[in-house]
DRENDO-1510 file (C-alpha; in Angstrom, 1 decimal, always signed):
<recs>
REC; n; res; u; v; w
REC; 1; UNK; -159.3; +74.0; -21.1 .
REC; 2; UNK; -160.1; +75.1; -24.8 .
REC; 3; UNK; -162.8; +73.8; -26.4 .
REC; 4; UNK; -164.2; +74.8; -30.6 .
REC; 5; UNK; -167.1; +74.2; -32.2 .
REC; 6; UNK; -168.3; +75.2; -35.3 .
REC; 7; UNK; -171.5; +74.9; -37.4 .
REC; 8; UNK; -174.4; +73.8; -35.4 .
REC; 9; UNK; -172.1; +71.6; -32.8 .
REC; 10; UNK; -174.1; +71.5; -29.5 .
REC; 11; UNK; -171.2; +69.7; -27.6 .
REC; 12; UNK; -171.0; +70.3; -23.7 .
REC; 13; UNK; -167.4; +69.4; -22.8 .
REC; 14; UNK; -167.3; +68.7; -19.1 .
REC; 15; UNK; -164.4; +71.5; -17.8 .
REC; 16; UNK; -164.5; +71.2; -13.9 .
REC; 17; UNK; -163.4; +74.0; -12.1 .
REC; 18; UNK; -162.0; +74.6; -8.3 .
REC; 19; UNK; -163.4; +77.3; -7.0 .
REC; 20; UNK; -162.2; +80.8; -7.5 .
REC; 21; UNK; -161.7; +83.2; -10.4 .
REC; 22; UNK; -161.4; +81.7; -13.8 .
REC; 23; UNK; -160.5; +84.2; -16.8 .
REC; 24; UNK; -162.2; +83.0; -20.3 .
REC; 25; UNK; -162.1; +83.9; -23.5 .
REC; 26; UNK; -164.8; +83.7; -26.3 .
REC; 27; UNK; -163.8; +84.2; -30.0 .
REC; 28; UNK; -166.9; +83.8; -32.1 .
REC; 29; UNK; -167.2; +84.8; -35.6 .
REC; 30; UNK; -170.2; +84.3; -37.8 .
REC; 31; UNK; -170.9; +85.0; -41.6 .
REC; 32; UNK; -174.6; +85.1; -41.1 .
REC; 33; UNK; -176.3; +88.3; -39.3 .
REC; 34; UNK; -178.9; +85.7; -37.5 .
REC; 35; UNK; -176.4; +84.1; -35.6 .
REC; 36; UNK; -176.2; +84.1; -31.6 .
REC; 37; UNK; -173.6; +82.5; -29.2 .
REC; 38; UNK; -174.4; +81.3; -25.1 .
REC; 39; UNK; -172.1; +81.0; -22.6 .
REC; 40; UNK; -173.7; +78.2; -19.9 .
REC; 41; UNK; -172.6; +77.3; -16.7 .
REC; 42; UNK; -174.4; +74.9; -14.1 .
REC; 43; UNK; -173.3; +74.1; -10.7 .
REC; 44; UNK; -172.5; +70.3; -9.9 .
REC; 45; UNK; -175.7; +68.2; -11.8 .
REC; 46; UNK; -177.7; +71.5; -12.4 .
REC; 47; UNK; -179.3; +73.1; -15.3 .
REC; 48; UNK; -177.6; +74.7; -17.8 .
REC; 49; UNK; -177.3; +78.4; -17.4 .
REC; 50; UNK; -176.0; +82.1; -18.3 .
REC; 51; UNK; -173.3; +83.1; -16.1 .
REC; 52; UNK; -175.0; +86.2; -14.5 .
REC; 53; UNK; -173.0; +89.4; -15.4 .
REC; 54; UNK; -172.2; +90.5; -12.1 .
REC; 55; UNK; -169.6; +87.4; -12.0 .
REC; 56; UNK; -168.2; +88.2; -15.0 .
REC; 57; UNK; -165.2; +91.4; -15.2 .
REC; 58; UNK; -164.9; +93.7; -16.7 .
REC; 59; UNK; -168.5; +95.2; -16.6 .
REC; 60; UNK; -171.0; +94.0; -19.2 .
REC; 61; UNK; -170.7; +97.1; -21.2 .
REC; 62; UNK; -167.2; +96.6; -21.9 .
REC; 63; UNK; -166.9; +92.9; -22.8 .
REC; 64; UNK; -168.0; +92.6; -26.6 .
REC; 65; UNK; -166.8; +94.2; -29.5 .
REC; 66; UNK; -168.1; +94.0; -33.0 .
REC; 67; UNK; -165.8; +93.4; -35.6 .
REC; 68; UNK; -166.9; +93.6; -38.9 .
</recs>
C-alpha cells in the first residue's frame, strides 16, 4: 500500500495487514529545519502509536540518513 501526504495532511489511511513481516519504506523530505515525521501503528481499534524499534530491522542506528 503507498500512501503521500504533504503539507500539514494528517490523513490515516486504513492499510490492514496479515500478520507477519511487512518491509516499509519512508521518504520524507522537508525544507524547514523544524519539521518532524511519525510513523504510527495501533492494533485492531487501538490507539495510535510508534512502532517500537525492536520490531523494526535493521537496528535503529542504522535506519535514517540525512541528506542535505
Amino acid at each position: 500500500a503507498t500512501h503521500a501526504a504533504t503539507g500539514s495532511d494528517a490523513a490515516r489511511p486504513d492499510i490492514r495487514l496479515r500478520p507477519g513481516d511487512h518491509p516499509i519504506r519512508v521518504e520524507y523530505m522537508s525544507s524547514s529545519p523544524l519539521s518532524d515525521i511519525r510513523l504510527l501503528w495501533s492494533h485492531e481499534q487501538g490507539d495510535f502509536q510508534p512502532i517500537p524499534p525492536a520490531l523494526l530491522e535493521p537496528s535503529a542506528k542504522h535506519m535514517f540518513r540525512i541528506v542535505e
